[in-house]
C-alpha positions as CSV (number, residue, x, y, z in Angstrom):
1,X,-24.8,64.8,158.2
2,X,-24.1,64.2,154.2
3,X,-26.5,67.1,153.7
4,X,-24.1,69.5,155.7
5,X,-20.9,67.9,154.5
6,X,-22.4,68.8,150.6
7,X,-23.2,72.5,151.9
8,X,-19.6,72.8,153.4
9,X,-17.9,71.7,150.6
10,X,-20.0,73.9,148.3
11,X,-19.1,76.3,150.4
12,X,-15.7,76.5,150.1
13,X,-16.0,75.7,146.6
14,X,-17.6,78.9,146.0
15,X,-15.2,81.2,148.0
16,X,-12.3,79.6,146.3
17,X,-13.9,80.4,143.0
18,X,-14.6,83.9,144.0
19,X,-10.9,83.9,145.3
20,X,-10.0,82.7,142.1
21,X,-12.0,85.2,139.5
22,X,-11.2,88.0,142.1
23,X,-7.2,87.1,141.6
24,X,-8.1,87.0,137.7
25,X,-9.5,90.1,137.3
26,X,-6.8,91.8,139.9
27,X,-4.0,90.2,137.5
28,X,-5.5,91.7,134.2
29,X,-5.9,94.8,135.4
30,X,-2.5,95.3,137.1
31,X,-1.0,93.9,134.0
32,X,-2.6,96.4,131.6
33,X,-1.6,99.2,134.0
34,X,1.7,97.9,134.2
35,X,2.0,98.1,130.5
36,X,0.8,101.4,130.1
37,X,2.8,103.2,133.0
38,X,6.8,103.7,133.4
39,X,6.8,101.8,136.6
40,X,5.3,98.4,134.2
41,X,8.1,96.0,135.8
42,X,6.6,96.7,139.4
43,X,3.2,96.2,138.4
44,X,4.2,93.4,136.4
45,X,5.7,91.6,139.6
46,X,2.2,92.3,141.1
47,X,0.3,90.7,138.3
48,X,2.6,87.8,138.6
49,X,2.5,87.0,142.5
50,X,-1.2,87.6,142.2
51,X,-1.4,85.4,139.8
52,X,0.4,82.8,141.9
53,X,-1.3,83.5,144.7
54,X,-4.5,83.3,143.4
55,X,-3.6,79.3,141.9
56,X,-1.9,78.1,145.5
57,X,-5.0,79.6,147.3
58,X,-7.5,78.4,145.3
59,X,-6.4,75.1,143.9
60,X,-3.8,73.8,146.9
61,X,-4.0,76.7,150.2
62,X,-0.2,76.6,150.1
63,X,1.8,79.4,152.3
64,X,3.8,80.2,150.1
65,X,1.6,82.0,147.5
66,X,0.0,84.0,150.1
67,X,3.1,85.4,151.0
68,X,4.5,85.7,147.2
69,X,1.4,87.6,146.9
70,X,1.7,89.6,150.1
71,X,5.3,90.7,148.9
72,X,4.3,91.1,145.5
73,X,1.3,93.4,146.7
74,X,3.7,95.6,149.2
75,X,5.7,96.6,146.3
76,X,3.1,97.0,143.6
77,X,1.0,99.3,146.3
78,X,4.2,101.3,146.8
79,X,5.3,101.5,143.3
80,X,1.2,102.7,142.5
81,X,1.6,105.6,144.9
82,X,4.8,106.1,143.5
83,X,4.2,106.5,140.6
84,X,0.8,108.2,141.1
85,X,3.4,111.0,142.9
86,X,5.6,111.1,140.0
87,X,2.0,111.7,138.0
88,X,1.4,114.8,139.9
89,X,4.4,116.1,139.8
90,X,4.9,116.5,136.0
């Protein structure tokens, strides 16, 4: 009973970590894109509710970072196409 009470919570443990790098990484990498493209304040909105995301998820599961993040990750997936269009176009 302890046995699989330790292997549950080391468990979850390591999926909030992963959660946690994973939301890391996605943050740097939308911020350096954001800093090198036009569209930087959309990408910087998506680094930011990532960011939060990532810390209510992993450290306390609150709602509302997954659904700053989901907002956050509409508009930074439609500014990327955007401005992935306005790319091609010049």
């Amino acid at each position: 009973m302890v046995a699989g009470l330790d292997l549950f919570y080391l468990f979850v443990e390591n999926v909030f970590g992963s959660i946690l790098l994973a939301g890391l990484g996605f943050t740097i990498f939308f911020l350096v894109i954001g800093m090198m493209s036009r569209m930087s304040t959309t990408f910087l909105i998506m680094a930011i509710g990532l960011f939060v995301m990532t810390f209510t998820i992993g450290y306390i599961g609150a709602v509302a970072g997954i659904i700053f993040g989901a907002v956050a990750l509409y508009y930074g997936i439609s500014g990327f196409i955007g401005w992935i269009l306005s790319m091609r176009g010049t």
